[in-house]
C-alpha positions as CSV (number, residue, x, y, z in Angstrom):
1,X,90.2,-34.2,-14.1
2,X,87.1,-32.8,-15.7
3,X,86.0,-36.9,-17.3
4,X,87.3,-38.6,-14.0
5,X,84.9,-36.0,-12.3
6,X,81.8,-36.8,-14.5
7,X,82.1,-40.7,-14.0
8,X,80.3,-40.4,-11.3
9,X,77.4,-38.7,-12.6
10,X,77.0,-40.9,-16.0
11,X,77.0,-44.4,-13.4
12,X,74.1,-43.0,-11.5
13,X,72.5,-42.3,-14.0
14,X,72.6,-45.5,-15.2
15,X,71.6,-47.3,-12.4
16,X,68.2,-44.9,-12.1
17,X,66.9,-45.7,-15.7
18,X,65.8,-48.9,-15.0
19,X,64.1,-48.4,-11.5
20,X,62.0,-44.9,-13.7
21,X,61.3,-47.4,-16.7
22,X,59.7,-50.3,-14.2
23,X,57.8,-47.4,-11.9
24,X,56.4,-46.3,-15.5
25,X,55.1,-49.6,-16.4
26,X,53.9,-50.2,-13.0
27,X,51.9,-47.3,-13.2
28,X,50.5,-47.9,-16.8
29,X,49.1,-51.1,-16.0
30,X,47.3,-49.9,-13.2
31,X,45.3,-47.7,-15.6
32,X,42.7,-49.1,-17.8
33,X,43.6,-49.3,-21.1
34,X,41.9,-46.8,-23.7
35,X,39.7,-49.9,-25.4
36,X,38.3,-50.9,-22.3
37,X,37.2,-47.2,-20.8
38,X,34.1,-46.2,-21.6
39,X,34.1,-42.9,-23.4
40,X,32.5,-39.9,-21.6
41,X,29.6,-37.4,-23.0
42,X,31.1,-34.7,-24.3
43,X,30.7,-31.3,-21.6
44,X,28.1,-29.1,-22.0
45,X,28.3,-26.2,-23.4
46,X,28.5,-23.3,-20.9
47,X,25.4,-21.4,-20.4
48,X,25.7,-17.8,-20.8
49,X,24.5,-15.5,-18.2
50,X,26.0,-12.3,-18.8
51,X,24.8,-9.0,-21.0
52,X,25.9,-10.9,-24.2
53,X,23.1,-12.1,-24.9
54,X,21.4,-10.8,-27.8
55,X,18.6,-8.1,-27.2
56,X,16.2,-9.3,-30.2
57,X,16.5,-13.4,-29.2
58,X,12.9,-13.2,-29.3
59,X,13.2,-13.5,-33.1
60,X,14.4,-17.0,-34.8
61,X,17.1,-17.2,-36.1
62,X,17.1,-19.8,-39.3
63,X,19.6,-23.0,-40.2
64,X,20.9,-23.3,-36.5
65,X,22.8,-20.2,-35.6
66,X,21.7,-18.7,-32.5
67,X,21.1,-15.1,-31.4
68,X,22.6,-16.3,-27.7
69,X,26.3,-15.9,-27.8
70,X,28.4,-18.1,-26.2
71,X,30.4,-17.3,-23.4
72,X,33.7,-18.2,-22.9
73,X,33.8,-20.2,-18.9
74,X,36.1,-17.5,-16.6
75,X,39.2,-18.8,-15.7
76,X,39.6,-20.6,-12.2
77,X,42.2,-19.8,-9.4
78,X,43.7,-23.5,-8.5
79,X,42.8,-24.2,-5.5
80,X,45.5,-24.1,-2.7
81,X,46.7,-27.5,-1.0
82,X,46.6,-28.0,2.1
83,X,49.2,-28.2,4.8
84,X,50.7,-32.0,4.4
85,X,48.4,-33.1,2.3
86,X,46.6,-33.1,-1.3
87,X,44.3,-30.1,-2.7
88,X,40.7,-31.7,-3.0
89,X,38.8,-30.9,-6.1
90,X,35.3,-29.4,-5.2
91,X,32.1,-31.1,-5.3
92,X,30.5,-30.1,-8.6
93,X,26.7,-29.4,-8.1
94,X,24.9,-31.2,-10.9
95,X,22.1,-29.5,-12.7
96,X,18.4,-30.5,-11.8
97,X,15.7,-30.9,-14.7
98,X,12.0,-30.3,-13.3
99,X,9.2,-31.1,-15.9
100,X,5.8,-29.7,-15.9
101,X,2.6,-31.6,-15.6
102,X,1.9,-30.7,-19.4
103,X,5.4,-32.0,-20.5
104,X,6.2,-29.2,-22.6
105,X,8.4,-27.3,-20.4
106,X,11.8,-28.4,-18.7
107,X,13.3,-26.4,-16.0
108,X,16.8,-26.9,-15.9
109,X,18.9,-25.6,-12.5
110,X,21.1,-26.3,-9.2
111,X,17.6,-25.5,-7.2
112,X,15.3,-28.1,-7.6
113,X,12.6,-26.5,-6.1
114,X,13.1,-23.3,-7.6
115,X,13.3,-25.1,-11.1
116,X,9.8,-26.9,-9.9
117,X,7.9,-23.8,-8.8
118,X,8.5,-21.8,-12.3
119,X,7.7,-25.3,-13.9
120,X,4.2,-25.3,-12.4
121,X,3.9,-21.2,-13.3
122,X,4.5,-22.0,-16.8
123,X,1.9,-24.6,-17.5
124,X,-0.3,-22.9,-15.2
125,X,-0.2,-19.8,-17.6
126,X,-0.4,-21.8,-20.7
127,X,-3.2,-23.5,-19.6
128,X,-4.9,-19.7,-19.3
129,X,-3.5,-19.4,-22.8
130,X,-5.0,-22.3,-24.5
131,X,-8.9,-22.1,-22.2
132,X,-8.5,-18.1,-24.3
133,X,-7.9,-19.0,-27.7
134,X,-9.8,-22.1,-27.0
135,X,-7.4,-24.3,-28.8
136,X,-6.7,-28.4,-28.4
137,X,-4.8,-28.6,-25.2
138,X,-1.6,-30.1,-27.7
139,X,1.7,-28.8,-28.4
140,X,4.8,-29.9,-30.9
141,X,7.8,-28.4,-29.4
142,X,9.4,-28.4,-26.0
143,X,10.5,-25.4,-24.0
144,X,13.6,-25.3,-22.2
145,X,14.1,-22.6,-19.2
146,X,17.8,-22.6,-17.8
147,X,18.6,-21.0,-14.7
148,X,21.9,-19.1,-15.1
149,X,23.9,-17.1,-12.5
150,X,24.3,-17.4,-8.5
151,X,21.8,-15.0,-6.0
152,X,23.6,-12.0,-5.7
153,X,26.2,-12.1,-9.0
154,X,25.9,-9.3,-11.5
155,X,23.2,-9.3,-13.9
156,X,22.9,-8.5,-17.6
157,X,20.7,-5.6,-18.8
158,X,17.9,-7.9,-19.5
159,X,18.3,-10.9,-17.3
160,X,15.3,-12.7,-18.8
161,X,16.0,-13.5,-22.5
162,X,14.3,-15.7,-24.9
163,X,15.9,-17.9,-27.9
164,X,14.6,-19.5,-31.1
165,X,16.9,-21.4,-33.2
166,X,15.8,-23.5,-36.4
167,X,18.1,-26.2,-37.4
168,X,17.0,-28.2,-40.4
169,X,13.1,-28.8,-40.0
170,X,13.4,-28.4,-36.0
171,X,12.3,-25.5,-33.7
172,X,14.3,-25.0,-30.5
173,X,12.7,-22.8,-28.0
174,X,15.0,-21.2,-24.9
175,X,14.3,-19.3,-21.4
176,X,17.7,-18.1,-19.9
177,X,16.3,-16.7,-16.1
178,X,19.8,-14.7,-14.7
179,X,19.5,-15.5,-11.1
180,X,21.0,-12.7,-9.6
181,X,18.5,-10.3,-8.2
182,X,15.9,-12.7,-8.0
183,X,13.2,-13.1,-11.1
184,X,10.7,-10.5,-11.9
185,X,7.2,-12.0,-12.4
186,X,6.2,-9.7,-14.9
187,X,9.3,-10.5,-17.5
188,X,8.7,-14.4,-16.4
189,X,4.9,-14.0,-17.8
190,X,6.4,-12.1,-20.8
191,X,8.7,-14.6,-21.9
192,X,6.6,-17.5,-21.4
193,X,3.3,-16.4,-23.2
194,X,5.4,-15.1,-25.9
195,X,7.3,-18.3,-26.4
196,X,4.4,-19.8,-25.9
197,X,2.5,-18.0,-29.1
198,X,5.5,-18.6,-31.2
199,X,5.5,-22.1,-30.7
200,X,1.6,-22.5,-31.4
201,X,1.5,-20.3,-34.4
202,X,5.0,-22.3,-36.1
203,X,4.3,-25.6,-35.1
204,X,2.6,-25.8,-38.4
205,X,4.5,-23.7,-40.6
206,X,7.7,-25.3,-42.7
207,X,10.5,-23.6,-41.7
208,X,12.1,-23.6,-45.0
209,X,9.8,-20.8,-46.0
210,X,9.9,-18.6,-42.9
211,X,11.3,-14.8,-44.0
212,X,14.8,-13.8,-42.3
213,X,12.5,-12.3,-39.7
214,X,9.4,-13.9,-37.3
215,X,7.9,-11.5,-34.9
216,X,4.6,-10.8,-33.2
217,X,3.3,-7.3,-33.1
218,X,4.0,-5.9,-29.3
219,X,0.8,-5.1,-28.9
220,X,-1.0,-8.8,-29.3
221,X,1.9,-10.0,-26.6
222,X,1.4,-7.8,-24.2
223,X,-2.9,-8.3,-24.6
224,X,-2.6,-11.7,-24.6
225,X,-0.9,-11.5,-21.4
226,X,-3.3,-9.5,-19.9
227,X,-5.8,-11.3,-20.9
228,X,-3.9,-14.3,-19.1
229,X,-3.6,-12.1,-15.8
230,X,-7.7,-11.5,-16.4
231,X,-8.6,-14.7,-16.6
232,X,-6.9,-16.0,-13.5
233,X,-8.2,-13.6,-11.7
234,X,-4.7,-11.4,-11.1
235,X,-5.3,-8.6,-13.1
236,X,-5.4,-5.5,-11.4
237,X,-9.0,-3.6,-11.9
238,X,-7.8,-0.9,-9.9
239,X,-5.2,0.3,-12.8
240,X,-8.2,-0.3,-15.3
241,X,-10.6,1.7,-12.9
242,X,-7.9,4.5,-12.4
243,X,-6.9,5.2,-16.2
244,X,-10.7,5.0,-17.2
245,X,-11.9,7.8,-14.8
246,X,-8.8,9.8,-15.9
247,X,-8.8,9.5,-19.6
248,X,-5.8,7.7,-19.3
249,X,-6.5,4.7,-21.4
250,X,-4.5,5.0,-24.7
251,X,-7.0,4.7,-28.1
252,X,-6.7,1.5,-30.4
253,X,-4.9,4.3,-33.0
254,X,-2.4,4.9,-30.1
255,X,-1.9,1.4,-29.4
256,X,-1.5,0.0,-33.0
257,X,1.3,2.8,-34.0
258,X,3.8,2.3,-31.4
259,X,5.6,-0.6,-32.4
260,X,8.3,-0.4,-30.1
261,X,6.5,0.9,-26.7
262,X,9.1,-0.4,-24.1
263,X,11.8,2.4,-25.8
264,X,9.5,4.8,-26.4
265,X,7.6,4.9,-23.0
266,X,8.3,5.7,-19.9
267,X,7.2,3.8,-17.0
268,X,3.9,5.2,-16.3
269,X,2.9,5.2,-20.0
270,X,4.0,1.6,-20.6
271,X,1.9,0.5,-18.1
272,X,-1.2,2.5,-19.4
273,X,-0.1,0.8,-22.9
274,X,-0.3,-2.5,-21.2
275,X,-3.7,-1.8,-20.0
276,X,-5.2,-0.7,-23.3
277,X,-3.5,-3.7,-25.0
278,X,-5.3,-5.7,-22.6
279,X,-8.8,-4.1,-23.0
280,X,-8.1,-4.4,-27.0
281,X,-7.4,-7.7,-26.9
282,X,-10.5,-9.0,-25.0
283,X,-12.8,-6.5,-26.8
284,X,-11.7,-8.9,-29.8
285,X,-11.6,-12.0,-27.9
286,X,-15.6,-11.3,-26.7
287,X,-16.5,-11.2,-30.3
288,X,-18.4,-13.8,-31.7
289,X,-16.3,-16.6,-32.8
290,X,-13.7,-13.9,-31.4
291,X,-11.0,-16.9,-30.5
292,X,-11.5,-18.4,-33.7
293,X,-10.7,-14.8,-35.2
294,X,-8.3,-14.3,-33.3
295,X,-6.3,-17.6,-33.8
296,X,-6.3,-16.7,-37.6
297,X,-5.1,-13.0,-36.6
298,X,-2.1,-14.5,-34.8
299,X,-1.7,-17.0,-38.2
300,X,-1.0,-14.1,-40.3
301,X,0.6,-11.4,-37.7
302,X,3.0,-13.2,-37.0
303,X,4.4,-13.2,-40.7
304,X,4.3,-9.2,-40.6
305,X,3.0,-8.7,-43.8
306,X,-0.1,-6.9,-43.4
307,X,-1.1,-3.7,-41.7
308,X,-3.0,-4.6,-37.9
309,X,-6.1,-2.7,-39.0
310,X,-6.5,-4.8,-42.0
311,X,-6.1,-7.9,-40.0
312,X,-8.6,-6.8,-37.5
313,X,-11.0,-5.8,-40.2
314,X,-10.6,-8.9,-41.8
315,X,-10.5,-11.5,-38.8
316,X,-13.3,-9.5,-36.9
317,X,-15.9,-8.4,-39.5
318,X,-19.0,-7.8,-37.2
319,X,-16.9,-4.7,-35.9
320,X,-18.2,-2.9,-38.9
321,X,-14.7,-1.6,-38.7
322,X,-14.7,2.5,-39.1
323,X,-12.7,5.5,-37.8
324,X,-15.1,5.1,-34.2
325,X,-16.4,2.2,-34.1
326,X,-13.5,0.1,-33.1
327,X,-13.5,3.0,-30.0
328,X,-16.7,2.3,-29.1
329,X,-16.5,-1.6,-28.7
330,X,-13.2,-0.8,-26.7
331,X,-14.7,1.7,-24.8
332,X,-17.8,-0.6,-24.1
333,X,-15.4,-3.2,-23.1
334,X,-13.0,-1.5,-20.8
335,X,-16.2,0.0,-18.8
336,X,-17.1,-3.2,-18.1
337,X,-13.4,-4.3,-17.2
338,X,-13.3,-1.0,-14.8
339,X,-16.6,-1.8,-12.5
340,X,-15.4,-3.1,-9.1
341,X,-16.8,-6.6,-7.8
342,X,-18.7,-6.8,-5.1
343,X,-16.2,-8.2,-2.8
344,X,-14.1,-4.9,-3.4
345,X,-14.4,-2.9,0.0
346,X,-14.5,1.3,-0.4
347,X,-12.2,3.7,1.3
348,X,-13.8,5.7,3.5
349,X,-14.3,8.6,1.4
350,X,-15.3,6.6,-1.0
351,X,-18.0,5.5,0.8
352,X,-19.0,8.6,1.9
353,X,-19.6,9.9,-1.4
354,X,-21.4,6.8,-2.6
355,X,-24.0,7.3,0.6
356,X,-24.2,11.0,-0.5
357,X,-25.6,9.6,-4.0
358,X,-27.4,6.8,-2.4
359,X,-29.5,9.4,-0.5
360,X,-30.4,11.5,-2.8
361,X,-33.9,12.5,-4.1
362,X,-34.7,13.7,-7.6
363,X,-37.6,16.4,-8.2
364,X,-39.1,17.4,-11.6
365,X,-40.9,20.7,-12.6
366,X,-43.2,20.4,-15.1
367,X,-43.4,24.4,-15.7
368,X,-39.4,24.7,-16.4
369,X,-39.4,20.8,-17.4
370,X,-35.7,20.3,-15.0
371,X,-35.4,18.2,-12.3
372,X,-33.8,18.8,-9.1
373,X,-32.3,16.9,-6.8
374,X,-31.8,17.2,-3.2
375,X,-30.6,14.8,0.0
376,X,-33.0,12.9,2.0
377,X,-32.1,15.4,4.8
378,X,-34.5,17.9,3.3
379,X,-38.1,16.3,4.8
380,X,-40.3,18.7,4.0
381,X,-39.1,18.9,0.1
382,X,-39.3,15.3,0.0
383,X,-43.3,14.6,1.4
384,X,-43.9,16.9,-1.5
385,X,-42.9,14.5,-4.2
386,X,-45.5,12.4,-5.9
387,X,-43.3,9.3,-6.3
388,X,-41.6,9.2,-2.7
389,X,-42.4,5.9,-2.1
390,X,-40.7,4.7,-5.7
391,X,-37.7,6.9,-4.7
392,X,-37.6,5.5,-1.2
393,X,-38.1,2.0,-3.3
394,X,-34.6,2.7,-5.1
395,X,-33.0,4.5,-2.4
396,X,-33.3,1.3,0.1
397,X,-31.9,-1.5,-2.9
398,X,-28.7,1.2,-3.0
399,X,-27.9,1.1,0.9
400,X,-28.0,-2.7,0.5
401,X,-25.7,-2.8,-2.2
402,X,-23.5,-0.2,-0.6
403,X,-23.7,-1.7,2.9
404,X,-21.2,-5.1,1.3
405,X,-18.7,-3.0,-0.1
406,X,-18.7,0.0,2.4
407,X,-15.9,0.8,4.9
408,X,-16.5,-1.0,8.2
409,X,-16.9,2.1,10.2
410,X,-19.5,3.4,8.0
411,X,-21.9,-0.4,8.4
412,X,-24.1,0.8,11.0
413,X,-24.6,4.0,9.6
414,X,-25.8,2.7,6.8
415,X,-28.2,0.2,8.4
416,X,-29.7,3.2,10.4
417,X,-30.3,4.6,7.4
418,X,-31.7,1.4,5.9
419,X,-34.1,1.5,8.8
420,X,-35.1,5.0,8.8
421,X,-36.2,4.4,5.2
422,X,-38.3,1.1,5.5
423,X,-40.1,3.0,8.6
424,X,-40.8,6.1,5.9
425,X,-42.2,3.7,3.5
426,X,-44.9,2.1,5.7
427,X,-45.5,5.4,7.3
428,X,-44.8,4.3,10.6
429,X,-42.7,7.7,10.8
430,X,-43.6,11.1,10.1
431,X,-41.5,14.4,9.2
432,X,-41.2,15.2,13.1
433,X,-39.7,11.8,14.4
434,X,-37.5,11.2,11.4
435,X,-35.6,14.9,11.7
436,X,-33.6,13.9,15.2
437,X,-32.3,10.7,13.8
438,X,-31.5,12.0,10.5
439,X,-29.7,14.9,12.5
440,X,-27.8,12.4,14.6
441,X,-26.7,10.2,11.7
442,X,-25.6,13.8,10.0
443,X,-23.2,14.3,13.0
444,X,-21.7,10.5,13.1
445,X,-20.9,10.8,9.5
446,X,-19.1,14.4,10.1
447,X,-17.6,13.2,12.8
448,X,-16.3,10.0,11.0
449,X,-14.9,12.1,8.2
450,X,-13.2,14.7,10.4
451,X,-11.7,11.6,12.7
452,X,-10.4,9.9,9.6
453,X,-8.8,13.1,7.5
454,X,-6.9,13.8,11.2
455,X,-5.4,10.2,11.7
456,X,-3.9,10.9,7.7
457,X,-3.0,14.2,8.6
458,X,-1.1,12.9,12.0
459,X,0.3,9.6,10.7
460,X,2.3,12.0,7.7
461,X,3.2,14.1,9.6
462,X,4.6,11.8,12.4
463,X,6.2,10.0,9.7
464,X,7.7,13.2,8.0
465,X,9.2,14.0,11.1
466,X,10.2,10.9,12.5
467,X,12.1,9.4,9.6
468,X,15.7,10.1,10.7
469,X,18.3,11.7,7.6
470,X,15.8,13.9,6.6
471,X,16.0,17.7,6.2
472,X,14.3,20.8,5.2
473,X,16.9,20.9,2.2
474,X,17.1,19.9,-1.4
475,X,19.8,17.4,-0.7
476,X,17.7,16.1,1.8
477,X,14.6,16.3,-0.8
478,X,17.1,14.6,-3.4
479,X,18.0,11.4,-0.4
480,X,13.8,10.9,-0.4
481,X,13.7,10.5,-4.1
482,X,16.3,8.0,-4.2
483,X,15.0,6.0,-0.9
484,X,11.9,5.2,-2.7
485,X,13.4,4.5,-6.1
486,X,15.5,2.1,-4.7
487,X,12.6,0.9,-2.7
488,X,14.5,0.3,1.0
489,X,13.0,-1.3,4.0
490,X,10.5,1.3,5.4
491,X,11.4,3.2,8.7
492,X,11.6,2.2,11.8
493,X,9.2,4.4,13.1
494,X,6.3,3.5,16.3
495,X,3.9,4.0,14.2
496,X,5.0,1.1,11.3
497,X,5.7,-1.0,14.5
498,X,1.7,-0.2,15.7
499,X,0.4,-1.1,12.4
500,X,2.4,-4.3,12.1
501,X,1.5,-5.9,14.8
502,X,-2.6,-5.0,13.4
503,X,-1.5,-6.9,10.9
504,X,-0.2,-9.6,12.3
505,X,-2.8,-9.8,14.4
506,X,-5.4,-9.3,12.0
507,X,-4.0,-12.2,10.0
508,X,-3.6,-14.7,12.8
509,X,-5.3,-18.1,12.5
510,X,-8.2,-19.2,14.9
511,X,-6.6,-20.4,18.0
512,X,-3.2,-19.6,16.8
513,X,-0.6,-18.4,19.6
514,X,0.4,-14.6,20.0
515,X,3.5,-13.8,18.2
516,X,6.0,-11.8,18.9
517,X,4.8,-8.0,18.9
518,X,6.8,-4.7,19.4
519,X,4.8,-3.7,21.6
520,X,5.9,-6.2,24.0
521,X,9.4,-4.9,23.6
């Protein structure tokens, strides 16, 4: 019973074999045959852009490893097939390569105008680089910057990183930008004049006899950047003007032993280091033959085998290098880095206390030999000078350089006051005439100061007390802190709605149409 019952099972299978056998053939001789197919590139190797990435991949790393670690590609979910059909395998974006006008830098990324727009950055602040060190507008070795990561993904702790690997007698220089919260321009800057330097000051040197370790003092990085930001005009004075007045600038002795500011500063203080580097670094530069010197500083710096003030003394001898002159030079150089342009408009009180200084008369005694000084208010005290028409002389040229810089409001004051002046000069105006109108300028400038310390006054407290979630309690004091760390959308208030439509008024184009205001609403 048991073999009648499997004769049935061995005779289909027997009949089967040969249909399977001829459906396999078919099928293999629809397929090219391995000879004939071309062979495919072999897939890249995945891009890292998570926090494994090395934190010192500034430095090169010798016979081809590389301080980037690889990372593994995460594991896929299949895709799920649909109802009565196939599952369709995804479209797979291809990467874009953008290069820059100088050739030296490729952008690779999925945006292609993303990749474009930090293309043009980079040569745009290595051609600031190379008109600075006034070098040959040459380079040896390319740069690569890879976008990594998808808008909105988690970020490593340093989502800008920068590799140098040597393999044999060849330099490879990498930029991996992490996508995910957008890039910061000041890390972009960083990376790029620092790859930058490391690729002028190598291109020459045989890597064979390169020490385990390359770096560049933190301190010529972050000047040279400055210096970059200086030249193309996007410095920011104000910072320079700020710390000067304050005696916050850091001294060259400051500057030169920190070598590792970014973990031993805090915000505030790093960005006061950045400042003095960058004041250091262009007292040097406007030396004579200072990009010369400094060129053959960067030579030798970037070896690590000297002390800075050594170098400096050596490369820079006309600094008669002591204990104060290098301060002096710095100073000399960072007051002349802190004085605002002339397109720079004043606050109001700031212009107010210019106009005071503007106006005022200096007296000399030759009994006591001091001088005194007094405002133009006082008539009487200033007939009785001897030089009033020099004073008046000097006192005119001020209001006219004050009157381009000056707050708005303040412009006709201070052509009043231009006016009164001229008239006193000629004596076409005596001590009686001139008292009512000084008098009545008095007023409009009290008046003006008074107006403008009440609008601040109102628009904080408005704001205080307007700003919904807030309270009179620490928890409430604690929410604040965090709202501006995190640096939220500002509120919602009627006065930021008044002032943005000022502004978008104020910014409208000739003949442009109205837009959409809140007022309206």
């Amino acid at each position: 019973m048991k073999f009648r019952g499997t004769c049935p099972l061995l005779l289909l299978v027997l009949l089967l074999s040969p249909c399977v056998r001829a459906q396999e053939q078919k099928e293999a001789g629809n397929a090219p045959s391995a000879e004939v197919q071309p062979a495919e590139a072999a897939p890249p190797v995945p891009v890292p852009d998570t926090a494994l990435i090395d934190d010192a991949s500034d430095r090169p790393v010798l016979q081809g490893s590389s301080n980037v670690s690889a990372v593994p590609p995460a594991p896929q979910p299949p895709a799920a097939a649909p109802a009565g059909g196939t599952a369709e395998q995804p479209v797979k974006r291809q990467p874009f390569t953008s290069v820059s006008a100088s050739k030296q830098f490729h952008v690779i990324g999925l945006d292609s105008l993303l990749a474009g727009a930090i293309a043009t950055r980079a040569d745009s602040i290595r051609t600031a680089l190379v008109k600075i060190l006034k070098q040959p507008d040459e380079w040896k070795n390319n740069i690569i910057i890879r976008l990594v990561g998808e808008p909105g993904s988690p970020v490593p702790a340093n989502p800008i990183r920068m590799q140098t690997v040597i393999v044999g007698n060849t330099l490879s220089y990498n930029i991996f930008i992490h996508l995910g919260r957008g890039i910061n321009q000041d890390r972009l800057r960083h990376a790029i004049v620092s790859t930058l330097l490391y690729e002028m000051m190598l291109r020459t040197v045989d890597p064979e006899g390169l020490p385990d370790e390359v770096t560049l003092p933190p301190w010529l990085i972050a000047g040279l950047e400055q210096a970059v930001l200086w030249h193309v005009n996007e410095a920011d004075r104000a910072m320079y003007s700020t710390l000067f007045q304050q005696s916050g600038i850091m001294t060259p002795e400051e500057i030169l032993n920190c070598p590792e500011p970014e973990k031993e500063l805090d915000a505030t203080s790093y960005a006061a280091y950045q400042t003095s580097c960058g004041a250091l670094v262009l007292c040097l530069l406007n030396q004579e033959n200072g990009p010369e010197g400094m060129k053959q500083l960067l030579d030798q710096a970037i070896l690590g085998n000297d002390d800075p003030r050594n170098l400096i003394k050596r490369h820079f001898p006309q600094l008669n290098l002591t204990p104060s002159s290098l301060h002096k030079w710095w100073t000399l150089q960072l007051s002349r880095m802190a004085a605002p342009p002339l397109t720079e408009t004043l606050t109001i009180t700031e212009t107010e206390r210019h106009l005071q200084e503007a106006l005022t008369l200096v007296k000399y005694d030759p009994d006591t030999r001091t001088t005194v000084t007094f405002p133009l208010d006082n008539l009487d005290q200033a007939h009785s000078l001897t030089d009033l028409n020099r004073q008046l002389s000097n006192i005119s040229g001020s209001l006219l350089n004050l009157s381009r810089r000056s707050f708005p409001a303040y412009r006709p004051v201070i052509v009043e006051y231009a006016k009164l002046v001229a008239l006193m000069q000629t004596g076409r105006i005596n001590g009686r005439e001139a008292a009512p109108k000084i008098g009545q300028l008095r007023e409009i400038r009290e008046l003006s100061m008074k107006t403008a310390r009440r609008v601040r006054d109102y628009m904080d407290w408005y704001e205080i007390n307007t700003r919904s979630g807030t309270g009179k309690t620490f928890a409430s004091y604690a929410a604040a802190v965090k709202l501006l760390r995190e640096q939220e959308q500002p509120a919602n208030t009627p006065i930021s709605r008044y002032l943005d439509d000022i502004e978008k008024l104020y910014t409208l184009p000739a003949k442009a149409p109205v837009p959409s205001l809140h007022g309206k609403d």
